[in-house]
N, C-alpha and C positions, 0 to 999 in steps of 0.2 A: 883853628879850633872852632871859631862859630860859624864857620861853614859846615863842616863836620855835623855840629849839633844842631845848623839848623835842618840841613838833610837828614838827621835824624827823625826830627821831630813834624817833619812833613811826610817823611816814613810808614811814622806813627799814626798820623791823624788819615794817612787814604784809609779809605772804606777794604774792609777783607775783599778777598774774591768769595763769595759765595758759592755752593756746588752742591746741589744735591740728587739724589739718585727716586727714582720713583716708579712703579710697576700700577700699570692701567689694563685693566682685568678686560677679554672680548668674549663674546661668543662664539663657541666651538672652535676654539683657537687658544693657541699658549698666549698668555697675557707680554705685553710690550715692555721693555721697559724703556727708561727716558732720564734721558741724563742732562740736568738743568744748570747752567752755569750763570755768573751776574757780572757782566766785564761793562765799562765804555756805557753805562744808564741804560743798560737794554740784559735781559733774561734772555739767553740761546737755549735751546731745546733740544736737544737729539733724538732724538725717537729710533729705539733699534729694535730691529724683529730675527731672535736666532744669532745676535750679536752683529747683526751689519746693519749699517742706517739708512734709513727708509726714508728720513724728514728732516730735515731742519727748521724751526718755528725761532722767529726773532721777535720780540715783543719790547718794546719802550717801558721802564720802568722807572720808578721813585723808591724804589723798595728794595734793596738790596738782601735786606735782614730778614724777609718775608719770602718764603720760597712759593716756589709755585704746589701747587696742589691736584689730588685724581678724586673726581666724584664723578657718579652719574646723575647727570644734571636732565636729563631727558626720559629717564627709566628705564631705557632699552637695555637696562644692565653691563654696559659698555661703560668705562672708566674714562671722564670727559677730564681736558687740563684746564685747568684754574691757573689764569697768572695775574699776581698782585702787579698793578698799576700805577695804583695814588692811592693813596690813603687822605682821607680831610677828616681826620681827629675820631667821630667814633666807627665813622663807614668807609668800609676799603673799596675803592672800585676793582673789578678784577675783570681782564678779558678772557672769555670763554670760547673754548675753541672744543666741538662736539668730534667725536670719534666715529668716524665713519663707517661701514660693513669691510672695509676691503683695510680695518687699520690704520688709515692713516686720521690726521686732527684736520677739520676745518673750522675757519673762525665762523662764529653767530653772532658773537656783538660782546658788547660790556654791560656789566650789571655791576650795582653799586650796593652796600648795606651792610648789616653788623650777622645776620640770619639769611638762611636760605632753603624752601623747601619745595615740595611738589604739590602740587592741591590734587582733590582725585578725580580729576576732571585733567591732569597730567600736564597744568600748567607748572611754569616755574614762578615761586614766587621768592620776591625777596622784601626783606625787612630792613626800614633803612629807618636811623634814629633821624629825629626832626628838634632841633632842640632841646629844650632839660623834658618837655613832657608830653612828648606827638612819636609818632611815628609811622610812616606810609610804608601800605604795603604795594608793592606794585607786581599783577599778574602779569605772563608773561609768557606765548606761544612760540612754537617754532614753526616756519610760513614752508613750505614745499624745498626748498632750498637749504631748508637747517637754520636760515638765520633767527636770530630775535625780531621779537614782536611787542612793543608794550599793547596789551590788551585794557588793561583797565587797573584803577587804582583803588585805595578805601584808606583814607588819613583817619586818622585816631588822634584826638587830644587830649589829656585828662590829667584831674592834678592827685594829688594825694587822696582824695575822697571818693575817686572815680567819675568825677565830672566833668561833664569837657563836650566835645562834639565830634562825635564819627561819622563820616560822609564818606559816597562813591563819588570816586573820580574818573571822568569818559576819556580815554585815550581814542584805541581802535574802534571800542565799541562801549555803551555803557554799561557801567559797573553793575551786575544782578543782584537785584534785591535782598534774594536769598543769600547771597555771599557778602551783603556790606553788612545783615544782622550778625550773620555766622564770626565773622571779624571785628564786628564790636562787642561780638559777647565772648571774645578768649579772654580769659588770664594775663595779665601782665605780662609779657615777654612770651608768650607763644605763638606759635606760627598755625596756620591751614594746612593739614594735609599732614607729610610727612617730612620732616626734617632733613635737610641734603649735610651730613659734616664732612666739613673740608678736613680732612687730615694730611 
């Protein structure tokens, strides 16, 4: 009997299989779809074109509960995959893998943060919480290859009153002037450019 209930109760406590299904929109082409599964701490990927599989993408996760996701992270209007990674409490890291001409995903790197948008200069930028009252944004190119680039940064701090100190941050290259005003004069929780949502 308490074998029984204790296989029960260990039954209980695995983590579901997660699985979900998700369509990545191309150019002059029928959109993909891509069937994501969460077995063994890793997200598998199928990527099918016309119902037969083109890809297989395996990705290391912490996230089971957190499916992966299609935005266009580059603009090219191509539906890029988002897979959640790690999460550290308000910023999820996610590995991003861009959609290529010919269909198929290649990875560009990982980016980390609570927001995600395009500036119009057609970087990626993302917003990442910095304790109870900062938050960095970091710009963010794609180099000849597709991959990521951190280009440059712009930290915000400020308390209830809007005071605080906003600064560039030189990665690749230093942060422009004109974009470290541009970024300390948004709104509370707004991004540069236009907003990427992961759905």
């Amino acid at each position: 009997m308490r074998a029984a209930l204790a296989a029960l109760l260990l039954l209980c406590a695995a983590p579901a299989s997660a699985e979900t299904t998700l369509r990545a929109t191309r150019q002059n082409a029928p959109p993909l779809d891509l069937r994501a599964a969460f077995g063994d701490g890793r997200w598998t990927i199928r990527v099918l074109e016309a119902g037969s599989e083109v890809q297989r993408i395996v990705v290391a996760s912490d996230l089971p509960r957190s499916a992966p996701r299609i935005a266009d992270a580059d603009g090219d209007r191509a539906g890029d995959l988002w897979v959640p990674v790690i999460d550290g409490g308000a910023n999820t890291a996610w590995d991003l893998w861009r959609q290529e001409a010919n269909g198929r995903f290649r990875r560009a790197g990982e980016v980390s943060g609570i927001g995600f948008s395009r500036d119009a200069a057609g970087r990626l930028v993302t917003m990442g919480r910095n304790g109870c009252c900062g938050f960095s944004f970091v710009f963010h190119r794609f180099d000849a290859d597709g991959a990521l680039e951190e280009s440059f940064g712009v930290d915000r701090h400020e308390d209830d009153l809007r005071r605080g100190v906003c600064e560039g941050v030189a990665m690749a290259s230093p942060a422009p002037a004109a974009m470290v005003r541009s970024v300390c004069g948004l709104a509370s929780g707004a991004m540069p450019g236009r907003r990427i949502e992961l759905r």
